[in-house]
N, C-alpha and C positions, 0 to 999 in steps of 0.2 A: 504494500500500500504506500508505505514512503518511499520505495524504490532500495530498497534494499535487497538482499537475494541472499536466502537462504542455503546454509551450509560455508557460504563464500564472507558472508556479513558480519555474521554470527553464527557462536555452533547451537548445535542442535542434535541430539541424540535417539532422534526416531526419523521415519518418513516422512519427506514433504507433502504428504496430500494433506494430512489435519492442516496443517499452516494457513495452507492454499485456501482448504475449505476458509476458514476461519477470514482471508484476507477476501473472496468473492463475497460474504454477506457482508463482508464491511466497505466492499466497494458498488455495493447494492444499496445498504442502507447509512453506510457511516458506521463510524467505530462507536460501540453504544450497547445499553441494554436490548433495542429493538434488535439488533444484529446477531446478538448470543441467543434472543427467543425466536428469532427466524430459522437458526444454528438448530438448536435444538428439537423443534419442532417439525422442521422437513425431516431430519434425519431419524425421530422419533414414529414418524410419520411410515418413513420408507420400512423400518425396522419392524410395524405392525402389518404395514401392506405384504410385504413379501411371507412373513409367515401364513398371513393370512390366503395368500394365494397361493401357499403349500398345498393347507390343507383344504382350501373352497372347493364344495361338488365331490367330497371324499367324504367328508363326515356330518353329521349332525345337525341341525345350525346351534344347538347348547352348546353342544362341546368345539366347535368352532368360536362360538363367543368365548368361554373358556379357554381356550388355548391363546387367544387374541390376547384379551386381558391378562393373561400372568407375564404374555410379553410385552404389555405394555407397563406395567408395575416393574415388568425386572430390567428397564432398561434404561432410561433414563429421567425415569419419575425420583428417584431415588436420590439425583445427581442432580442437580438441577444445574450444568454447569459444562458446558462443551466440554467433551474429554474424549481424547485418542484410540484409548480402548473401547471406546463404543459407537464408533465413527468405524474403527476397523470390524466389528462384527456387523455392522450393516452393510458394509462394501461386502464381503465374503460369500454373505447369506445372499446375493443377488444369484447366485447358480441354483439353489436350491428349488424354489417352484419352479424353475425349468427342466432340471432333471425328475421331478414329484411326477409330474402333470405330463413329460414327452414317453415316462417309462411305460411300457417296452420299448427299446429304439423300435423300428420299423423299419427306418431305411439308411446309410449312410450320410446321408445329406442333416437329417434330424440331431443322427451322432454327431459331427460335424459344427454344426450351430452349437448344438450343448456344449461339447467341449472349448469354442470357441467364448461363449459368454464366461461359463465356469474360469477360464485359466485368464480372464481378461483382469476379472474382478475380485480374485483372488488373489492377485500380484498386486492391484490394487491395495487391498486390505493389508498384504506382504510393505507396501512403501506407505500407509498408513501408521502398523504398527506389527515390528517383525514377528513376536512372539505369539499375535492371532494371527496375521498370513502366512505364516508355515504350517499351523495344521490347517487351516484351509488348502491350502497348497496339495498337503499329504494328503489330504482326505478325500478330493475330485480325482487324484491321479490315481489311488488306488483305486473309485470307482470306477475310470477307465479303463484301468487294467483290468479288470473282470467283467465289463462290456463286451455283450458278443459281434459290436465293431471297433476292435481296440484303434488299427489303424486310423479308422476315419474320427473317432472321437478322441485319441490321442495329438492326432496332427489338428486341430481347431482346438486343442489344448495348450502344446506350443506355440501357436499362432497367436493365441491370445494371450498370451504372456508376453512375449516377447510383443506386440503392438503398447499392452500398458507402459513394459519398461521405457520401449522406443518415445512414446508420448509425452511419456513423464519427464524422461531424462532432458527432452526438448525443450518442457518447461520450466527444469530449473540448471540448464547448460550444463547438461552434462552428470555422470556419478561420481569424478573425482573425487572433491569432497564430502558428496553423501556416503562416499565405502570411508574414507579416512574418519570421520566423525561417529560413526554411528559403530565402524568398530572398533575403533577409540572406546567407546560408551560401553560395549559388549564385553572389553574385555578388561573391565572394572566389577562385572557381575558374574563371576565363577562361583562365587557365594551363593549362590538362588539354585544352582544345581542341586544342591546339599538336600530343597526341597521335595526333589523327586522320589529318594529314596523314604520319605515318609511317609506311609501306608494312609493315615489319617487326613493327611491332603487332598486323597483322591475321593473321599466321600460329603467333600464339601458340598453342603448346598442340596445332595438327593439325588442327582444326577444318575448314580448307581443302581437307588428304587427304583427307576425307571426302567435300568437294563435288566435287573434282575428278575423284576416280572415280566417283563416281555421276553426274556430268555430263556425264562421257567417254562411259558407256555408255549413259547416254538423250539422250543429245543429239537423237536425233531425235525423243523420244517424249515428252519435258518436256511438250505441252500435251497429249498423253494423260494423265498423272498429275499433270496440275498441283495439285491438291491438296493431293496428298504433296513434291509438291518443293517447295512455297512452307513446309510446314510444315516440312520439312527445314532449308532456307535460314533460316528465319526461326529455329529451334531455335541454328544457327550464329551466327547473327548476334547474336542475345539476350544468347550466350555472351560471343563476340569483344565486343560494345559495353558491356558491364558491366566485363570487364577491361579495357579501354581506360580508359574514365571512373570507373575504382576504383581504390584501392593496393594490394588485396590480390595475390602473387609469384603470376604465369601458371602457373608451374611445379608447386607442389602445389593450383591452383586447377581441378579444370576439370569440375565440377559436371553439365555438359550434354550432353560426347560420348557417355556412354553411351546419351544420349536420341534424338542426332544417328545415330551409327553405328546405333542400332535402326530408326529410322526408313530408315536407307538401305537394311537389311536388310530391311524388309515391302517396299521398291521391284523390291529382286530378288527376293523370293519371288512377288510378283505377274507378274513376267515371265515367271520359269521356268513357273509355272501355263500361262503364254499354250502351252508346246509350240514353242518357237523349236526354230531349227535347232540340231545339235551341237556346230555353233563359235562360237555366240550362246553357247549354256550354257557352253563352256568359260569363255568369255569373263567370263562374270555369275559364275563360282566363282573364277575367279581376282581380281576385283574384290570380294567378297563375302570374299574368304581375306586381304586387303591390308586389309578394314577391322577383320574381324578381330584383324590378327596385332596393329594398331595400339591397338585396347581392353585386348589379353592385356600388350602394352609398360606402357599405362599404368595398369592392375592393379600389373605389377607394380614398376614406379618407384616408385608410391604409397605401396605396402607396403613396399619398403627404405627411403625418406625417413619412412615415418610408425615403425618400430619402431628406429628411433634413428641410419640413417644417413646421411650428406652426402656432396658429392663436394668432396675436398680443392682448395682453388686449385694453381694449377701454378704454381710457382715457377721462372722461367726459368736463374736461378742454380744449381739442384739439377737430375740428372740425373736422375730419376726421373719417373717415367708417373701418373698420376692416380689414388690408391689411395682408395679408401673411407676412411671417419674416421668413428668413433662419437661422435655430439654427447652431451655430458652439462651441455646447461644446466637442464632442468628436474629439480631431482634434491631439492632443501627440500620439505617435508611441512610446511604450514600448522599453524598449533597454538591458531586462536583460533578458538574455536566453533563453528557451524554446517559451517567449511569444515575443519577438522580433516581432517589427511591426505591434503590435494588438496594434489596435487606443481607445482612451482614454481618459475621463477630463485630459488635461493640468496639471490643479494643482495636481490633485491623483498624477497622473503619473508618474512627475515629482519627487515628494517625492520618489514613490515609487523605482523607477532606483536608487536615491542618497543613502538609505536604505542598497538596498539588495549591492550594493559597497560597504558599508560601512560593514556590516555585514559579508561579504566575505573577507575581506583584513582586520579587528578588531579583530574581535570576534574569538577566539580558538573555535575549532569542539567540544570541551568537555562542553563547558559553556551550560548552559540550557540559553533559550531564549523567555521572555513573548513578544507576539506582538501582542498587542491592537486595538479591531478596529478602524477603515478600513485596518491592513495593514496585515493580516490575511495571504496572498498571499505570505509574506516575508518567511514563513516555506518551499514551496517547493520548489522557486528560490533559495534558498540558500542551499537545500538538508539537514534542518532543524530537527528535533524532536516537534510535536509543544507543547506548555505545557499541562499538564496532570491533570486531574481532574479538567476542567478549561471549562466554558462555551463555544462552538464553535460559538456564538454570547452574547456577555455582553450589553444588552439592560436593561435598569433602568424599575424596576419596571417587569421584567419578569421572576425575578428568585422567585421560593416559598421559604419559611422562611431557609427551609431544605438544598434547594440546595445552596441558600445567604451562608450557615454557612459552606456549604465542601468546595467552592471556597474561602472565607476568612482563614479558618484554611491552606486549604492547602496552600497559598501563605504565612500564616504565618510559617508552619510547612519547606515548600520546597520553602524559597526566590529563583527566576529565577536570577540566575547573571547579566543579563545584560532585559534591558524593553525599547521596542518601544511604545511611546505614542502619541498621537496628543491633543492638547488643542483644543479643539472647539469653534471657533472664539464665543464672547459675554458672553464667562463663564467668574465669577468672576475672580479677579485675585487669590483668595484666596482658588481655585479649580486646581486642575493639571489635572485633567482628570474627565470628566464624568465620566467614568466609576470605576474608583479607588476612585472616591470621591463617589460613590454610595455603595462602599463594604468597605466604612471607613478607605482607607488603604493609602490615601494624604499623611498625619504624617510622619508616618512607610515608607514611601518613600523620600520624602522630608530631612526625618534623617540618611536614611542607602545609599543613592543611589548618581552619581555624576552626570552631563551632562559630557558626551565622545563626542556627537556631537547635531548641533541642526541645524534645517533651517528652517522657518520661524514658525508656528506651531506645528512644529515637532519635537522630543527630543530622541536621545538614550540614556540610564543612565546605569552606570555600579554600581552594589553593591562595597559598599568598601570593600577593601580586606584584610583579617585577622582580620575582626569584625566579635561578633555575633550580627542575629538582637536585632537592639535597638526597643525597646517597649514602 
């Protein structure tokens, strides 16, 4: 939007299409609350549509509503807030009603197209966010492979892959720095591996109930429908291996069961079609009731944690039972600009309105302007530049040797005149910032820079003027 370019500008440690996204609705509506609910909404939108056009004309219209609404609760009702991993599950899930709704192929041309959308939008989701486009990835290619037209569905699979990469890469000149940055980023996270070997991970969320009753009951007929059970598994697995290798809480994450539990439900509506016996069907209603009662569970979990309640910890010392508790941290109404009246931690908040004042009525339009996290936001409230060759999150311990060395030089090489910083409450005294104290540059700040204003945690420092930096 300001002419900046990602990867090249600033780092970035995921794929350009969130950005991208995020910089089209703001060159639609302006940088602003309308932008993030326009953000949210198409994409929340798509995320209903395509499940929904999974399962339309296969089942019910209950349990179609059903299915609709647990993926509308799990996806970003919860979040109210553009986020990457869920922009990548809606790019991914774009092959899914198309492989639901063309199965059985018929003809190579069918295969062809499928594989062609699947591998387009799945690399998509891969340059959104790599840890959900990889099992997307894995998961259409193995449908492939066990397609009775591999060739013609495999080749509109690399087709489509390679058009997103070709596309993309157009748009942000190139993947030099998207591979230097993002495996920069990757190979700070060896740590998250450790995840997988824990049993307990993989039952987040339910995701499991679902296989195991529907694997109960077809156990004999998995390569009759294998199709749908690979898409099934592979729906599960997409889910479970994104929470695994992501930090977002299992708990109001779970974006996919409604996509999972639908798909289980066309498995038993195609059986009951078959005319089994009557204690097969009892059978397939009481497994079909079980996945059920578990989408109606988590509807409505979703809904008491998303309109403001938590479950209180259990204090062992107090005799009392585990009572609901109404959170009231977002309750501050922003008051600078575009975001007016989007509610918010108090504390941020608060900083954050005294800032961009401050920055408005201080700071000359020519001064360049570092602003440390959290206050990241302060560049387009104030119609800012934001700093250049400079981490677009400074997390300790996430930068590789390489990228530690261009963000230190360049802040030695192009001191920012004037720095927003926050002290992180129980850091030393003898620390001014995380983050400056992680890239060694306390000192060098502490000796070139003044306090212009401060409130309670929070500091704006101007470089002194007519020095050069002291070293």
């Amino acid at each position: 939007v300001s002419g900046q370019r990602i990867f090249k500008d600033f780092f970035y440690h995921a794929g350009p299409v969130f950005p991208y996204t995020l910089a089209f609705f703001f060159c639609l509506l302006g940088f602003g609350k309308y932008a993030f609910f326009a953000h949210l909404l198409s994409m929340s939108s798509l995320m209903i549509v395509l499940v929904y056009a999974t399962v339309e004309g296969r089942l019910r219209a209950s349990l179609v509503l059903l299915v609709s609404a647990s993926t509308a609760v799990g996806f970003y009702w919860h979040y109210p807030f553009p986020h990457y991993t869920h922009d990548a599950m809606a790019w991914g899930l774009v092959g899914f009603p198309f492989l639901v709704r063309t199965l059985p192929f018929a003809d190579p041309r069918k295969a062809f197209g499928c594989g062609l959308v699947c591998g387009f939008f799945a690399c998509v989701s891969y340059l959104t966010k790599l840890s959900v486009g990889v099992p997307f990835l894995a998961v259409y290619l193995a449908f492939f492979l066990a397609s009775p037209f591999k060739l013609s569905s495999l080749s509109g699979y690399a087709t489509g892959v390679l058009a997103a990469l070709g596309s993309i890469g157009i748009l942000i000149g190139g993947f030099e720095h998207y591979r230097f940055h993002t495996h920069s980023y990757m190979s700070t996270q060896e740590h998250r591996l450790g995840r997988f070997w824990n049993l307990s991970e993989y039952l987040s969320n339910f995701y499991w109930v679902v296989i195991a009753v529907t694997a109960g009951y077809f156990r004999r007929e998995i390569l009759k429908h294998r199709e749908l059970c690979l898409l099934l598994l592979g729906s599960a697995g997409i889910a479970v291996f994104s929470l695994i290798s992501g930090s977002i809480k299992p708990l109001t994450h779970a974006p996919l069961l409604g996509l999972t539990g639908g798909l289980a439900f066309v498995l038993f509506e195609k059986e009951r079609a078959g005319g089994d016996s009557s204690a097969r069907r009892l059978s397939g209603r009481i497994c079909q009731a079980s996945v059920a009662a578990l989408l109606a569970v988590q509807i409505l979990w979703t809904g008491i944690w998303c309109t403001g309640f938590a479950f209180q910890k259990f204090r062992k010392d107090q005799a009392k039972t585990i009572l609901f508790d109404v959170q009231t941290i977002h309750t501050y109404r922003l008051q600078s600009g575009p975001m007016k009246g989007w509610l918010t931690q108090a504390d941020w908040g608060l900083y954050l309105d005294q800032i961009v004042a401050f920055v408005k009525e201080k700071v000359p339009p020519g001064d360049s302007l570092l602003a440390l996290p959290p206050w990241e936001m302060v560049y387009p409230l104030t119609g800012r530049e934001s700093y250049r060759n400079w981490p677009y999150e400074v997390v300790p311990q996430t930068l590789s040797q390489r990228q530690y060395e261009i963000a230190r030089n360049q802040f030695l090489a192009h001191p920012p005149d004037w720095i927003v910083l926050f002290k992180h409450p129980g850091a030393p005294r003898t620390v001014l910032n995380s983050y400056t104290d992680y890239l060694r540059l306390d000192k060098l700040i502490i000796m070139n820079y003044q306090v212009e204003w401060k409130m309670g945690l929070v500091a704006i420092l101007r470089r002194n003027e007519g020095q050069a930096l002291r070293v």
